[in-house]
Structures are given as structure tokens and as C-alpha cells.
C-alpha positions as CSV (number, residue, x, y, z in Angstrom):
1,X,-14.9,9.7,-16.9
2,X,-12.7,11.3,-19.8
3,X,-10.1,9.5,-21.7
4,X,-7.1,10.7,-19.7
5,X,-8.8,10.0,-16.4
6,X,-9.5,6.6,-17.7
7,X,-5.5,6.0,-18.7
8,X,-4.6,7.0,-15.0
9,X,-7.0,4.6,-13.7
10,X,-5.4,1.7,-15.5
11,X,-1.8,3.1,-14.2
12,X,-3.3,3.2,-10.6
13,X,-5.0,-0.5,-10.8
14,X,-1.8,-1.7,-12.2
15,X,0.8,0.0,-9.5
16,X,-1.8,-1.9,-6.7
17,X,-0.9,-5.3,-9.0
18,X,2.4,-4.6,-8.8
19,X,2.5,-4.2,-5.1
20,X,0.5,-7.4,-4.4
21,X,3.7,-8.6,-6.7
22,X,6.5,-6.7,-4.3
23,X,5.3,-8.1,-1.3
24,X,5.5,-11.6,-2.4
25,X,9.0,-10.0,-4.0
26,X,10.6,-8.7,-1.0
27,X,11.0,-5.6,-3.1
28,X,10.9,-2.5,-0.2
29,X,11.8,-0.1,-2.8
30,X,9.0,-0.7,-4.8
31,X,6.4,-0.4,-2.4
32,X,8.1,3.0,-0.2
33,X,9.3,4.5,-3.8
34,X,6.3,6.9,-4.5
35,X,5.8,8.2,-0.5
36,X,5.7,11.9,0.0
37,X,7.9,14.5,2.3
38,X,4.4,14.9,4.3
39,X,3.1,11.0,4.4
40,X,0.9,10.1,6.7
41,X,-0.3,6.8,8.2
42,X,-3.9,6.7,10.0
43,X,-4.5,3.1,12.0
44,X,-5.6,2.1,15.3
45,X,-6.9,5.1,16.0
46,X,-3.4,6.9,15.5
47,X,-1.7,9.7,13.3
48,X,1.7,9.0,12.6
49,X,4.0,10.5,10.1
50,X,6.7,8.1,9.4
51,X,9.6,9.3,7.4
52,X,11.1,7.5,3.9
53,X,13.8,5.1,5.9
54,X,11.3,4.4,8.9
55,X,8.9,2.5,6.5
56,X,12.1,1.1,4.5
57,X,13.0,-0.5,8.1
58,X,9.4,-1.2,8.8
59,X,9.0,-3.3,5.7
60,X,12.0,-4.8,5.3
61,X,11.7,-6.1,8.8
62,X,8.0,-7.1,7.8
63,X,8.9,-8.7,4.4
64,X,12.3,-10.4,5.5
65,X,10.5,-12.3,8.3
66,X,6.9,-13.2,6.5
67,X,6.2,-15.5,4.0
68,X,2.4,-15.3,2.0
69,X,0.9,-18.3,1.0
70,X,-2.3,-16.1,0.3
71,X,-1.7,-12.0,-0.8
72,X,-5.0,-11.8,-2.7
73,X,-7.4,-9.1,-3.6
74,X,-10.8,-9.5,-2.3
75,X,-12.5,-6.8,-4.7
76,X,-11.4,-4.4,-7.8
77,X,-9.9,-1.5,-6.2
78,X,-12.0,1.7,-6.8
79,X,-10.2,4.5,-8.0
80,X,-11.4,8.2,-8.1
81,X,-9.8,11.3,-9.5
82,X,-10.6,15.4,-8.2
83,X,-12.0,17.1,-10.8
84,X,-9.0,18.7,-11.7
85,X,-7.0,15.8,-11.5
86,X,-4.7,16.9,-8.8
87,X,-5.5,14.3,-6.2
88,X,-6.2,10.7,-6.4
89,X,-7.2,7.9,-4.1
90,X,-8.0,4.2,-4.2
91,X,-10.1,2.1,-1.8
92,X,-7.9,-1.4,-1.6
93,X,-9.0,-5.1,0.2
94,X,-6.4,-8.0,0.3
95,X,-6.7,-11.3,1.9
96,X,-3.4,-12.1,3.6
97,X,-2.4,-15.6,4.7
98,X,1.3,-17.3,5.7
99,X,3.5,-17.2,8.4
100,X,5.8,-14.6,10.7
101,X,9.0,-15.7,12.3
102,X,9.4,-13.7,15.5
103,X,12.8,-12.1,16.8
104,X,12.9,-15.7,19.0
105,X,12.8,-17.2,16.3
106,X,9.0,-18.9,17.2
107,X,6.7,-18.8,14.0
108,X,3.1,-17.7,13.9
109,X,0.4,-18.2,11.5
110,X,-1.1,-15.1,9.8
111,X,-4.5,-15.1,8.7
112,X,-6.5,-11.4,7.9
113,X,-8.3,-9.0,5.9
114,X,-7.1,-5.7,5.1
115,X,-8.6,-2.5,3.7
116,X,-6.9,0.9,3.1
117,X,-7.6,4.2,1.1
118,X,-4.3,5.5,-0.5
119,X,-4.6,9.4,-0.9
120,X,-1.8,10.7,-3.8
121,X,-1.0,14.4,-5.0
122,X,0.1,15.3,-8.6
123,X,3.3,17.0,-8.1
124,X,5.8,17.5,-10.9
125,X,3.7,14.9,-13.5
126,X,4.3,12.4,-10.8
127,X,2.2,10.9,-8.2
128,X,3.1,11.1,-4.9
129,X,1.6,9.2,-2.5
130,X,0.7,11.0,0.8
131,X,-1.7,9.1,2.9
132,X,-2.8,6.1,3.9
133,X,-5.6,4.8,6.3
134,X,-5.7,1.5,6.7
135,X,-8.0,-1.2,9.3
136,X,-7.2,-5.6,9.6
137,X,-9.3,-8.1,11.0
């Protein structure tokens, strides 16, 4: 891996750290700030494109009613670059642990693993993030 690929590795590993650090945050803006015009999400056996503001009201409904005792990563996340250096993904597992409060105000533990792939474009000397597939158990 050359030099430059190596710097942009170290940026990558340390935007997941920081949004291990805006969950536990509350910060919405942190972790919707680098989503591309064409995002996609891949889950459940489902293609969705959500826009900007429907995963700002996704998370901030998520993050206003959770609260992690555990928001861990289970493994270093493996980053890879195209050749050219256009396109970038990273392979990701947390362990996630706490509690929801429901609209009824009942709360339920949370206990699970995720993993996702994160799929980002160089556009503009800026990475834009524009998919993610993601599984839980």
C-alpha cells in the first residue's frame, strides 16, 4: 500500500472512532454529514435510498431515545482503496448494548452485533459516502 493510501486509511479508521464517539454523543450531524445525493441503504433484504433529512429523523429518533452502556468494536475495521483511489470501503463490527425507550414510554433492553460495509466515492477531494449494507444479530 503506498504512502498516501496509507494516510487515508488512518483518516478512515479514525472517522469510524469518531462515530462510535457521536453515537454515545447524540451528534446526528456527525454521523449523516458525509452521505451522498445517491445513498443507498441495503438490509433485510431491502434497497432503500433514503434522503439527507430522512436519516437526520431516523437517527435523531434512534439516538434521542437509546442509551449505550456498550458501543464497542469487535474487530479493526478493514479498509481497502481502488486502485486509483476513487472509491473506498470499510468492513465495520460493533457490539451494542443499553436500552430503548418506546413511544409508550416502556423500555427495552438492547443487546446485538452489528456488521456493515460502508462504500465512499472521491468527489471534489472529499469523501462521500454512498452505501451502506449492513446485517444485526
Amino acid at each position: 500500500m503506498s504512502p498516501g493510501f496509507e494516510q487515508l486509511r488512518k483518516e478512515f479508521l479514525d472517522c469510524f472512532e469518531k462515530n462510535i464517539q457521536a453515537h454515545h454523543n447524540r451528534d446526528v450531524e456527525f454521523i449523516i454529514d458525509d452521505l451522498g445525493e445517491d445513498f443507498f441503504v441495503m438490509s433485510q433484504g431491502d434497497i432503500r435510498y433514503p434522503s439527507k433529512e430522512e436519516q437526520r429523523q431516523q437517527f435523531t429518533r434512534y439516538l434521542d431515545n437509546t442509551t449505550f452502556s456498550e458501543y464497542t468494536s469487535l474487530m479493526e475495521p478493514e479498509i481497502d482503496f481502488s486502485d486509483d483511489g476513487s472509491v473506498a470501503w470499510g468492513k465495520y463490527r460493533v457490539k451494542v448494548k443499553g436500552e430503548t425507550v418506546d413511544v409508550d414510554g416502556s423500555k427495552n433492553a438492547i443487546d446485538f452485533i452489528c456488521s456493515w460495509l460502508w462504500i465512499f466515492r472521491r468527489k471534489e477531494d472529499k469523501w462521500i459516502r454512498i452505501g451502506e449494507v449492513s446485517t444485526w444479530r
